[in-house]
C-alpha positions in Angstrom: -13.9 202.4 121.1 -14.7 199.0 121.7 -16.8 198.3 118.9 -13.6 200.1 116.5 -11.4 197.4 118.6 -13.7 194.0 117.6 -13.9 195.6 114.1 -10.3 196.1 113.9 -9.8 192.7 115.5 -12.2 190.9 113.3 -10.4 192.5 110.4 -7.3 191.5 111.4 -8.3 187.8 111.7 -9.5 187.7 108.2 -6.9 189.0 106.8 -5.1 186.4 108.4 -7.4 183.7 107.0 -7.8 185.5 104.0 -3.9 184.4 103.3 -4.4 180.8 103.7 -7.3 180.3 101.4 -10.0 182.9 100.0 -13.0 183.6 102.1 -16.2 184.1 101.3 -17.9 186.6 103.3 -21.8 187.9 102.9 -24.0 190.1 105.4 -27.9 191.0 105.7 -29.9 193.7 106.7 -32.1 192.1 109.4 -34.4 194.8 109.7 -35.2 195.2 105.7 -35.6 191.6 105.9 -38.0 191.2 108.8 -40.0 194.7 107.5 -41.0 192.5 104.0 -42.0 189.5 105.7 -45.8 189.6 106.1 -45.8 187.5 108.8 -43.3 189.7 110.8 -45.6 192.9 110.2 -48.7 190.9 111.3 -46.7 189.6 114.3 -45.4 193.5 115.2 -49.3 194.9 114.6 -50.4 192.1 117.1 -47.7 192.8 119.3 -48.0 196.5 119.2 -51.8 196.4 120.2 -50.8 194.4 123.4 -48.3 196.6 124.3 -51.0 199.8 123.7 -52.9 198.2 126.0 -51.2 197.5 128.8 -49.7 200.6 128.7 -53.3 202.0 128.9 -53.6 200.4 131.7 -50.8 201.2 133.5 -51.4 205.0 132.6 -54.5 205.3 133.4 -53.5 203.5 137.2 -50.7 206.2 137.1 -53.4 209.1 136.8 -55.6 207.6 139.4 -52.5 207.8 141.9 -51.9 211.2 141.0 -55.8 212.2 141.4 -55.5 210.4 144.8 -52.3 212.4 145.7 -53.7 215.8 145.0 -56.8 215.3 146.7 -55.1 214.5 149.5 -53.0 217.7 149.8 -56.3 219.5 148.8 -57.6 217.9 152.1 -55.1 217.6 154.0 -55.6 220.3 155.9 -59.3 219.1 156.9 -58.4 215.2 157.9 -57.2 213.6 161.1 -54.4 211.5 161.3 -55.8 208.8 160.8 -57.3 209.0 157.7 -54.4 210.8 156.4 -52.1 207.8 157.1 -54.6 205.6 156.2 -55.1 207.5 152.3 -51.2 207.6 152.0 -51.3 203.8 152.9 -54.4 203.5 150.1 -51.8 205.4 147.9 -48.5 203.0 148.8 -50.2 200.2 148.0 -52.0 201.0 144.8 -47.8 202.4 143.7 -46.8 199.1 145.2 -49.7 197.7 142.1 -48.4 199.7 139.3 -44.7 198.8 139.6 -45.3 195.2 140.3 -48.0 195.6 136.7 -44.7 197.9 134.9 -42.7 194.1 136.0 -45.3 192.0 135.1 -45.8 193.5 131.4 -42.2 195.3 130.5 -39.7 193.2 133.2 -37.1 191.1 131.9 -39.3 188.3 131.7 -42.7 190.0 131.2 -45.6 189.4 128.8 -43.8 191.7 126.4 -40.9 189.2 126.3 -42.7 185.9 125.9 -45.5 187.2 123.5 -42.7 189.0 121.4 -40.4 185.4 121.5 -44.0 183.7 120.8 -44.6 186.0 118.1 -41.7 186.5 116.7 -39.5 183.7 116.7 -41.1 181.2 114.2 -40.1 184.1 111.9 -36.7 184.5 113.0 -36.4 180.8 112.7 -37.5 181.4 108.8 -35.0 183.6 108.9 -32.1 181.7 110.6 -33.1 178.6 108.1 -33.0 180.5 105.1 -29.2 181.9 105.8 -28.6 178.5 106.5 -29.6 177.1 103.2 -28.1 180.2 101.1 -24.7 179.7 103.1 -24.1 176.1 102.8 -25.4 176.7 98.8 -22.9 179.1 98.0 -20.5 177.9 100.1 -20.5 181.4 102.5 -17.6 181.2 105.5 -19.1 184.5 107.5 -22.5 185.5 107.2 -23.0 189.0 109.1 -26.2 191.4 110.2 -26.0 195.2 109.3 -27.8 196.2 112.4 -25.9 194.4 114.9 -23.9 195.8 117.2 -20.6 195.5 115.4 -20.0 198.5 112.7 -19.9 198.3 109.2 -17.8 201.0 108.1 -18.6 200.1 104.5 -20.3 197.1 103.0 -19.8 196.2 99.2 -23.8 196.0 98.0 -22.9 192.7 95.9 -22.6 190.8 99.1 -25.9 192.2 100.7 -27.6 189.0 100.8 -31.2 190.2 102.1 -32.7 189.7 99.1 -32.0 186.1 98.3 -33.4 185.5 102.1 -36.4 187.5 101.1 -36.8 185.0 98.0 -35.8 182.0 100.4 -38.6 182.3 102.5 -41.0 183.1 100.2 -39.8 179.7 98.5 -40.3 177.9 100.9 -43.4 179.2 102.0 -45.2 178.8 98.0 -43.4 175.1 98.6 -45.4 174.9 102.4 -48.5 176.2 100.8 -47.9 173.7 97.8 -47.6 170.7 99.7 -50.4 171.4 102.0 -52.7 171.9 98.9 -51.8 168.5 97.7 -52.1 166.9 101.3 -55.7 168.5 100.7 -56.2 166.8 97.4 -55.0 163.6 98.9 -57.5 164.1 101.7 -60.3 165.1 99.3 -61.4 161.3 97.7 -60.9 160.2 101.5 -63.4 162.0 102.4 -65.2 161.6 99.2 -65.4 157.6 100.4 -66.2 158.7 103.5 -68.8 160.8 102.3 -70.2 157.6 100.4 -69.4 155.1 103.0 -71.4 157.9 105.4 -74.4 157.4 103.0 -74.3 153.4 102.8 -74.1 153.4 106.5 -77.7 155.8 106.8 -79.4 153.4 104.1 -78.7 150.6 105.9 -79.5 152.4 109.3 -82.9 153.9 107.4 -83.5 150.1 106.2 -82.9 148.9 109.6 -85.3 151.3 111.1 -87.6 150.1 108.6 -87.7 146.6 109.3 -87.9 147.6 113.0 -91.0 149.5 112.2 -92.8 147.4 110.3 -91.7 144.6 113.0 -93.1 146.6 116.3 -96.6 147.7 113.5 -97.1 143.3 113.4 -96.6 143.4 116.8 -98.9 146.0 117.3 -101.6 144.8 115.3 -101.0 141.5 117.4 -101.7 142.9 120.4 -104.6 144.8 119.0 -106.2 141.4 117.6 -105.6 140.0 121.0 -107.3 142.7 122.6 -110.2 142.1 120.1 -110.6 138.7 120.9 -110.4 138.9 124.5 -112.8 142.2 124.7 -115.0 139.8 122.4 -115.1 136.8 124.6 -115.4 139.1 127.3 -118.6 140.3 125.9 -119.6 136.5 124.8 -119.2 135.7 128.7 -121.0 138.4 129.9 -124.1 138.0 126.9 -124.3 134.1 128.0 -124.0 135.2 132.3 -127.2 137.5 131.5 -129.0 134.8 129.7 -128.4 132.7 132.7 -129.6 135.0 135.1 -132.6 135.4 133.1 -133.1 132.0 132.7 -132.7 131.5 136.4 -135.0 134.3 137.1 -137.7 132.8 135.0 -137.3 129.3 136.8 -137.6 131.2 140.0 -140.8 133.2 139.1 -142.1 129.6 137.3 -141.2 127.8 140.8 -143.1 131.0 142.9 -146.1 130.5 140.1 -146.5 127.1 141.1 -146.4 127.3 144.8 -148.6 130.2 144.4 -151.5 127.8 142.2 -150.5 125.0 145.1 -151.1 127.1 147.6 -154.4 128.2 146.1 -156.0 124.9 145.5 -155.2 123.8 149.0 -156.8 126.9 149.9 -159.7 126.1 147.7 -159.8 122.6 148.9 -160.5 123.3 152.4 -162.7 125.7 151.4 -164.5 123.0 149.6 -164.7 120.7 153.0 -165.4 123.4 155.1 -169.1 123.9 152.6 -169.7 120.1 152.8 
């Protein structure tokens, strides 16, 4: 009755407005709309497998509870109080779990609302834009939805405007896909330069290494000339040391030689006196 009232209400008023100056008046079928928009059935598929899956979940906690309840009247018979309190207490809390779960997934403001509003409203913002364009186009006053709450009790198909939304969006989604190809051509000699300042850049890195290399190999063979030299006059030092030690130790035995032959002829001398 209510919704016959608005109806009759709404016809009423636009009737009323219809006598001042002609009205044009369109509506859309939301649901045709939103079942040919790709985007929307990927969205609902996405959607659908979330919602499988929590309720998975939440069924298969639901069977555990009822396992849990029958062994307990099973074994009721056999347990103290205790342990009977304290398995109904296991079992309170674990319902406590699955309602607060049921909340968290299917509440008024569960995952099922904000993945559906994530999911689903960038398409019913296509949507919402594309009425927008077709209305202020053709000038529409009154734009309504078939599946809303307010009854129809006959729509005229040549005001069914779900097919011009349909063409809308994909419009302006060919024109999206359009303009991000050319922002890819732009990009593509950008990156081409890049590409061949990326390749200046490693020569002059390669020649740089280059120079570095053949700058630490003169060093190199610096330090290994030094070396040379050094281990060179090293050995020059140590050839002429030897030769003096030689030469010393030949002075020394020449020196012992000759007190030796001194020492003899003094012996020989006295020897000589001694006869006489």
């Amino acid at each position: 009755m209510k919704k016959i009232f608005l109806l009759v209400v709404l016809l009423f008023s636009v009737t009323s407005i219809w006598s001042q100056r002609n009205q044009i008046i369109a509506y859309m079928d939301m649901e045709y709309i939103l079942e040919n928009v790709p985007e929307y059935i990927q969205a609902q598929n996405t959607l659908d497998a979330k919602v499988a899956k929590w309720r998975k979940k939440l069924d298969d906690q639901a069977r555990h509870i009822e396992v849990l309840k029958s062994d307990l009247a099973n074994e009721k018979a056999i347990l103290t109080k205790d342990l009977i309190e304290e398995k109904e207490e296991e079992i309170s809390i674990k319902q406590v779990e699955l309602r607060r779960l049921e909340s968290l997934y299917f509440g008024p403001n569960g995952d099922l609302f904000l993945v559906r509003k994530q999911l689903v409203k960038p398409i019913q913002d296509q949507v919402y834009n594309a009425v927008q364009s077709i209305a202020k186009r053709k000038n529409y006053d009154f734009v309504f939805e078939k599946s809303s709450d307010l009854v129809m009790l006959y729509s005229n198909k040549k005001y069914d405007i779900s097919e011009l939304v349909l063409s809308t969006i994909d419009r302006t989604r060919l024109q999206e896909q359009k303009k991000e190809e050319r922002n890819k051509k732009k990009a593509a000699p950008k990156k081409e330069v890049t590409k061949v300042q990326q390749e200046k850049i490693e020569q002059k890195e390669e020649l740089q290494n280059k120079k570095i290399e053949a700058v630490a190999k003169k060093i190199a063979d610096q330090e290994a000339k030094k070396k040379e030299i050094a281990d060179k006059r090293k050995a020059l030092m140590k050839q002429r040391e030897e030769k003096r030690k030689l030469l010393r130790q030949k002075k020394e035995e020449a020196r012992k030689k000759k007190e030796e032959e001194k020492k003899e002829k003094e012996k020989e001398k006295e020897k000589n006196k001694e006869d006489n």
